[in-house]
N, C-alpha and C positions, 0 to 999 in steps of 0.2 A: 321434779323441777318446780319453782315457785310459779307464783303468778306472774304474769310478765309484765306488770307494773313496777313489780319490785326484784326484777331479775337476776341470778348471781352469776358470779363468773369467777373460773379458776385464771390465774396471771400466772408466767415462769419465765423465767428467761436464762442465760448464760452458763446451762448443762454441757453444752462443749463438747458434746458426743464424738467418739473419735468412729470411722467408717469400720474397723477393727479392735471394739474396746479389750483390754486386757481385765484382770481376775478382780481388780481396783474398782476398776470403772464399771463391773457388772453389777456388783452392787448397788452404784447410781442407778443404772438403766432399770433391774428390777424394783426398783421404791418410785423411779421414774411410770412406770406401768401402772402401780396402787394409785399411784397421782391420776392417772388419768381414767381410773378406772372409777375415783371420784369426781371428776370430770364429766365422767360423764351421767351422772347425776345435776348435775350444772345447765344454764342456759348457754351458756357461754366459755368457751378455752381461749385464752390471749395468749399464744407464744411469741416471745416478747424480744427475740432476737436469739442469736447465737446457740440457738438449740443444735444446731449441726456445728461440730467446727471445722468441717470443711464440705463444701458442697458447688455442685458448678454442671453446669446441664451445658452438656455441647450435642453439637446439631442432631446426631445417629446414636446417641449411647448416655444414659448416666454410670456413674460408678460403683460398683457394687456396694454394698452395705445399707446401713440402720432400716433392716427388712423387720427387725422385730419392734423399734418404734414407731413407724408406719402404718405393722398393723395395727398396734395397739390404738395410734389417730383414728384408726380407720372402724374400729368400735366406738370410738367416740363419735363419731360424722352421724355411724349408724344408730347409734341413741338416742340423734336428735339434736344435741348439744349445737352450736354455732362455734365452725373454729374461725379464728382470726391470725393472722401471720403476719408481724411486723421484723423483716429482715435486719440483722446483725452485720457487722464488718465481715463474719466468717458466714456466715447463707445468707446473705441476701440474694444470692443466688437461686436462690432454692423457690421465690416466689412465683416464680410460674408451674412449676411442678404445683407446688402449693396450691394457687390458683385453679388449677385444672382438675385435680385432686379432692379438695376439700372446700374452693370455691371462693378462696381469700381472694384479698385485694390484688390485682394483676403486677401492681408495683412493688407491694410490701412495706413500704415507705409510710412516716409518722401518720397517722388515724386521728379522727375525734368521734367517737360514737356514742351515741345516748345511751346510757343504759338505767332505767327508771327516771326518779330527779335526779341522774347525774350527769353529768359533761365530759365524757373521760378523755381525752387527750395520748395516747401511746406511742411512745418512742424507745428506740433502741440505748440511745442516749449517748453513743460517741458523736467526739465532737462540740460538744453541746459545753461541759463546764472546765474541761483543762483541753493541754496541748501538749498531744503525747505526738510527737514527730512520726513513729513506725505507722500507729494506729490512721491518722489525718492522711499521711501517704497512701495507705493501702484503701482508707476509707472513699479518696478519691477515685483513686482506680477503681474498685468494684460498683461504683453507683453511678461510673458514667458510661455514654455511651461506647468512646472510642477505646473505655477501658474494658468493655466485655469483647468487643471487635481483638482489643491485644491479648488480654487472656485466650480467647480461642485462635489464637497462633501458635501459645507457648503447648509444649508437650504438656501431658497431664501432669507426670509426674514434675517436671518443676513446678506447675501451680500447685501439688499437695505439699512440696517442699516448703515453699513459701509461707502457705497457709499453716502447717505444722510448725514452722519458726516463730512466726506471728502468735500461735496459739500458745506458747511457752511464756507469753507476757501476759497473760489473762492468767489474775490471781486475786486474791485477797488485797483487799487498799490495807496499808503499816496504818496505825492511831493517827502520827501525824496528817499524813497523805488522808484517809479515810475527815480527818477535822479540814483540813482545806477544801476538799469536794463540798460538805457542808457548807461551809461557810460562801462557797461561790453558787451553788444552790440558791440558798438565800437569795445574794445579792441579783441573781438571775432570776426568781420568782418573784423579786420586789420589781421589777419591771414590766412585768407583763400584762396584759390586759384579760380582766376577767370576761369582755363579749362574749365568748365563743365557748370557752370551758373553763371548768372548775377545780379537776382533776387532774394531775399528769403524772404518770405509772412509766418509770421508765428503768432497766435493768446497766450495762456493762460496766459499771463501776465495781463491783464484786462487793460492795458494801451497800446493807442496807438501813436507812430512813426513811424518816416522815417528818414533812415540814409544813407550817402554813407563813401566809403574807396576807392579810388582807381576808378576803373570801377565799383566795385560792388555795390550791394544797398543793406538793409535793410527796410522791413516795416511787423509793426507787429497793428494787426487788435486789438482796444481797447473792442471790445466784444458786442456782441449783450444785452447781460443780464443788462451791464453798460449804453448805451448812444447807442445802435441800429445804431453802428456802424458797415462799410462792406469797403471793396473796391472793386475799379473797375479797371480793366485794358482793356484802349479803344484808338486804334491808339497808340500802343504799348506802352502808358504810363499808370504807375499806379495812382491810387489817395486813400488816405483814405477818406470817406464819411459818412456825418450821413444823414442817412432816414427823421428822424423827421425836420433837419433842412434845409440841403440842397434841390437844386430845382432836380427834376429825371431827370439821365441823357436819354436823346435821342437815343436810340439804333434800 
């Protein structure tokens, strides 16, 4: 690990782990492992949202599965590293497990944390630059109060119904669609006030940039589930990165 002046941190977001992956998805999961196995070489893991895609703690029982992602966090806790957990449309749920576990924020909800000279700012990022009707619907429900109160009414398996349907619309943004996120990016980063941070790292658009306005920046993580992408932040600059292509960074 660096000095903690100039601290690094591995970022990931919208892997989409299903609680049962098939022969596909194991692939992810094992490169997802090497990811965190350089992690934990790191000061810092930001999982950046929708790492589960489906997850929901009721009162007496969680549901079985992602036992082999968990422990692999759980080598990472043990090394030292600082995990952080900013909740997705699909776990946000998951933040108290989270919390109690590896000691995240109790809410999971948007961050700004220093890390060396930087400001970082972390969000999930629904909501934030389009209006996707399914997503805002569901995104209300899971992040209020009277919506965890309704979820724990419904039977399980209709909330994995639901969240499985939901999950079929997390993909890759088309060119077009991928140019207008940008472009309202923009116009949302030219508003902002640089006070408080400098930086904002945010995943669920399945497509990734990098944007400035000003002093500030923009980058948003194109998705583990898409192209096994992450970033990094090392000697207080970011980068977006892909695992399969690029060479690992030196930490």
């Amino acid at each position: 690990m660096n000095d903690l002046k100039q601290p690094t941190a591995i970022i990931v977001a919208d892997s989409h782990f299903h609680l049962h992956p098939d022969q596909t998805e194991r692939r992810r999961v094992d490169r997802f492992l090497e990811l965190l196995e350089l992690a934990a070489r790191a000061d810092h893991l930001v999982l950046l949202g929708d790492i589960f895609d489906f997850w929901f703690d009721y009162p007496h029982f969680r549901l079985k599965g992602y036992d082999t992602i968990l422990q692999g966090l759980d080598r990472v806790r043990d090394s030292g590293t600082r995990i952080h957990f900013i909740g997705g449309n699909h776990d946000i749920w998951a933040a108290g497990f989270m919390h109690q576990r590896y000691d995240c924020s109790l809410t999971g909800e948007t961050e700004i944390i220093r890390f060396g000279n930087r400001r970082l700012r972390f969000t999930h990022g629904d909501g934030l630059l389009k209006f996707d009707w399914a997503y805002s619907s569901f995104r209300t429900v899971v992040r209020t109060r009277a919506g965890i109160v309704l979820a724990k009414s419904l039977h399980p398996e209709i909330l994995f119904a639901l969240s499985t349907w939901l999950s079929g619309r997390s993909r890759s943004a088309t060119r077009d669609e991928a140019s207008k996120i940008v472009i309202r990016a923009h116009k949302w980063l030219e508003n902002q006030d640089a006070e408080t941070w400098d930086l904002m790292v945010m995943g669920h658009f399945h497509h990734g940039f990098q944007i400035e306005a000003g002093s500030l920046q923009m980058a948003c993580l194109p998705g583990w589930l898409d192209t096994l992408g992450y970033g990094l932040l090392q000697r207080d600059e970011f980068r977006l990165l892909d695992f399969d292509q690029d060479p690992l960074p030196e930490l």
